[in-house]
C-alpha positions as CSV (number, residue, x, y, z in Angstrom):
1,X,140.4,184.0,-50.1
2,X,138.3,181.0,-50.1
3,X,135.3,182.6,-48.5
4,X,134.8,184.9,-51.8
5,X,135.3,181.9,-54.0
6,X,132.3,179.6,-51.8
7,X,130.3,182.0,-52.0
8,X,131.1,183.1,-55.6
9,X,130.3,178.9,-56.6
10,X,127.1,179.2,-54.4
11,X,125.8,182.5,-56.1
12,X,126.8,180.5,-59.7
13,X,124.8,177.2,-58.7
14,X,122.0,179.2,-57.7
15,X,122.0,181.3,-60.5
16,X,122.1,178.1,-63.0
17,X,119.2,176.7,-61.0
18,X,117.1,179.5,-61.5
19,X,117.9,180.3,-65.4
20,X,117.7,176.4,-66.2
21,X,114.1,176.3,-64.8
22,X,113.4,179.6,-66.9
23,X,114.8,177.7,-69.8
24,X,112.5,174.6,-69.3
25,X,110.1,177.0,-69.3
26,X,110.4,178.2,-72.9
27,X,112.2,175.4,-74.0
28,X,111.4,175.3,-78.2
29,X,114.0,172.0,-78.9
30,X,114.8,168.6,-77.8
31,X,117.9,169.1,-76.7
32,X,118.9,172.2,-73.6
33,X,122.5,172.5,-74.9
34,X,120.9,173.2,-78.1
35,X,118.3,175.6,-76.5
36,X,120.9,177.4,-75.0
37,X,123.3,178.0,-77.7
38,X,119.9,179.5,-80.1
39,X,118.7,181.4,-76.8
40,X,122.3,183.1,-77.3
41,X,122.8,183.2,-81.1
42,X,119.2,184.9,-81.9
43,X,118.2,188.4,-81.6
44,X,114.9,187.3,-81.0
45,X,113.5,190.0,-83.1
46,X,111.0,188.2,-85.0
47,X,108.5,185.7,-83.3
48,X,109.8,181.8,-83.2
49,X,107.9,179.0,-83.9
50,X,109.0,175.1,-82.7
51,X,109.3,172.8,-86.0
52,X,106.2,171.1,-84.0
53,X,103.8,174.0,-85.4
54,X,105.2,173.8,-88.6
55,X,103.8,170.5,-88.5
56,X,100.6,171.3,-88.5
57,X,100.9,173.0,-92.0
58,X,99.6,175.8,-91.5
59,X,102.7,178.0,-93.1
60,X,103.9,178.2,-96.3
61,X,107.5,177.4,-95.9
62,X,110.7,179.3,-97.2
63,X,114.1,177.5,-96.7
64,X,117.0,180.3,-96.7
65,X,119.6,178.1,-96.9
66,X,122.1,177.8,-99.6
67,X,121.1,176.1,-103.4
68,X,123.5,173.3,-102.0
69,X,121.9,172.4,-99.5
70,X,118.5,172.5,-100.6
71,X,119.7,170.3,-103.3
72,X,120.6,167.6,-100.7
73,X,117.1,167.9,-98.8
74,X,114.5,170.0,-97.4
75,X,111.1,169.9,-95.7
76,X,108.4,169.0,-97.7
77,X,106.5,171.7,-99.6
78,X,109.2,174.6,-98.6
79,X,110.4,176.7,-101.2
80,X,113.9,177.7,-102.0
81,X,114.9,181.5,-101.2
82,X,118.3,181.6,-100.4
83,X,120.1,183.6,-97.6
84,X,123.2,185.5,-99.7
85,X,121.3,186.4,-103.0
86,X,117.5,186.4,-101.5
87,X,115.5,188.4,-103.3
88,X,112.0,189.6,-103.0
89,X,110.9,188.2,-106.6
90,X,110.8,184.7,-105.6
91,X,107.9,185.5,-103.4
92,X,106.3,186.8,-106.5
93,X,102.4,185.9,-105.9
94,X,102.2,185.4,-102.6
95,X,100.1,187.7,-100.0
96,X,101.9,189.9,-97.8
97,X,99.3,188.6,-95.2
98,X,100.6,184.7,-95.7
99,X,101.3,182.9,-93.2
100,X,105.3,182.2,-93.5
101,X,107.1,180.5,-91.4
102,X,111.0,180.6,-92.7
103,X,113.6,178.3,-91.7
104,X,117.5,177.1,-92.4
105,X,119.8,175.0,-90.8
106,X,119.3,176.1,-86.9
107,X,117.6,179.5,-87.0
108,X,120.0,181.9,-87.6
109,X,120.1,182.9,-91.3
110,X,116.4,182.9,-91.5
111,X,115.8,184.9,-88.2
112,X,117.4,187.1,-90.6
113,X,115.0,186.9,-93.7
114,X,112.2,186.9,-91.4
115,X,113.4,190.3,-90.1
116,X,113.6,191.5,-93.5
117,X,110.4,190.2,-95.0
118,X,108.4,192.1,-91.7
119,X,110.2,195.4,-93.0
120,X,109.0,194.8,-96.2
121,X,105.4,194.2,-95.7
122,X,105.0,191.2,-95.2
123,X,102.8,190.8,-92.1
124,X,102.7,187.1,-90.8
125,X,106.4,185.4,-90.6
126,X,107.9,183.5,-88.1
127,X,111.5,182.1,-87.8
128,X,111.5,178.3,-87.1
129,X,113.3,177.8,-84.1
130,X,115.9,174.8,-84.5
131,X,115.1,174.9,-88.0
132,X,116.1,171.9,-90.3
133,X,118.3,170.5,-87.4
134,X,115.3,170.2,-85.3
135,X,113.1,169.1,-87.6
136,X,115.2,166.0,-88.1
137,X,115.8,165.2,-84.6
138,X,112.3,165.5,-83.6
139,X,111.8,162.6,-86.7
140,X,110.1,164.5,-88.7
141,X,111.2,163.7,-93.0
142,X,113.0,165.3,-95.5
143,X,112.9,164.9,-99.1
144,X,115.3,165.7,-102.2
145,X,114.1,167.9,-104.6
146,X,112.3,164.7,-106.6
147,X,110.6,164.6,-103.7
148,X,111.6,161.6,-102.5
149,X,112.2,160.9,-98.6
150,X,115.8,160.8,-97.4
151,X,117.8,160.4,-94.0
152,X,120.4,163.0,-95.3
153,X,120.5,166.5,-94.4
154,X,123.2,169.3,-95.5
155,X,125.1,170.0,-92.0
156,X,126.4,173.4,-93.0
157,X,129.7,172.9,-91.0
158,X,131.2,170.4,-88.5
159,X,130.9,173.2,-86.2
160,X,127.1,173.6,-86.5
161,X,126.5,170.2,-87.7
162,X,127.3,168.2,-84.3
163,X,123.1,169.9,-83.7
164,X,122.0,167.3,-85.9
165,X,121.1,164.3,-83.9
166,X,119.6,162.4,-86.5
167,X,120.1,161.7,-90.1
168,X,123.2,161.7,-92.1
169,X,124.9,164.4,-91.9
170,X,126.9,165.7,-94.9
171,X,128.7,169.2,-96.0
């Protein structure tokens, strides 16, 4: 009976080894627990992009979280398109061959508007992997809707918000 259970923990520690140097590999956030838990809550079915090319500003930037949270902060120059009520007419104007990189609290809502956007036309969206969360930790600012900077950040849930490393965390 121990024999199976040796070699059971063996085949598990090697296994670990091997899939945590994978990770490292394609690592998108500061923090693996992090990586992991996105690596397993995405579908992956739109291309991700780390908050670090964001930075560069070459996206415009949609923020499908909720009006609340919005409200409290967001990355500068994003605009507001919701998750529950998104609609298509608040992209009024803008190219479906923009470059759009849309983002919420940690990836998953938007991965989501990404996806639809893509079936609707719109040829150049990523998902922001990490999104707000690791735009925070990674120091980057957020502003209020005056546009003034500010260390706090919406945390969606205590559940989701123990992500957010940085900043002060409300809900």
């Amino acid at each position: 009976m121990r024999y199976p259970l040796i070699i059971g923990l063996v085949l598990l520690g090697f296994l670990l080894l091997v899939w945590g140097r994978n990770l490292q590999a394609t690592r998108h956030v500061s923090d693996r627990a992090y990586d992991l838990v996105l690596s397993t809550l995405l579908s992956h079915k739109v291309p991700a992009v780390s908050v670090e090319q964001i930075a560069s500003g070459e996206f415009h930037l949609l923020d499908a979280r909720a009006s609340r949270e919005f409200k409290v902060s967001h990355i500068p120059g994003a605009i507001w398109v919701g998750d529950e009520d998104f609609s298509l007419d608040r992209l009024t104007g803008m190219a479906k061959h923009t470059p759009i990189a849309v983002y919420c609290s940690v990836g998953y809502r938007s991965e989501r508007i990404a996806e639809y956007l893509r079936q609707h036309g719109y040829t150049n969206v990523v998902n922001v992997y990490g999104g707000i969360f690791e735009w925070v930790n990674t120091g980057h600012p957020v502003v209020t809707p005056a546009g003034d900077v500010t260390e706090t950040v919406h945390a969606y849930s205590k559940l989701w918000g123990v992500w957010l490393t940085r900043g002060a965390r409300i809900y």
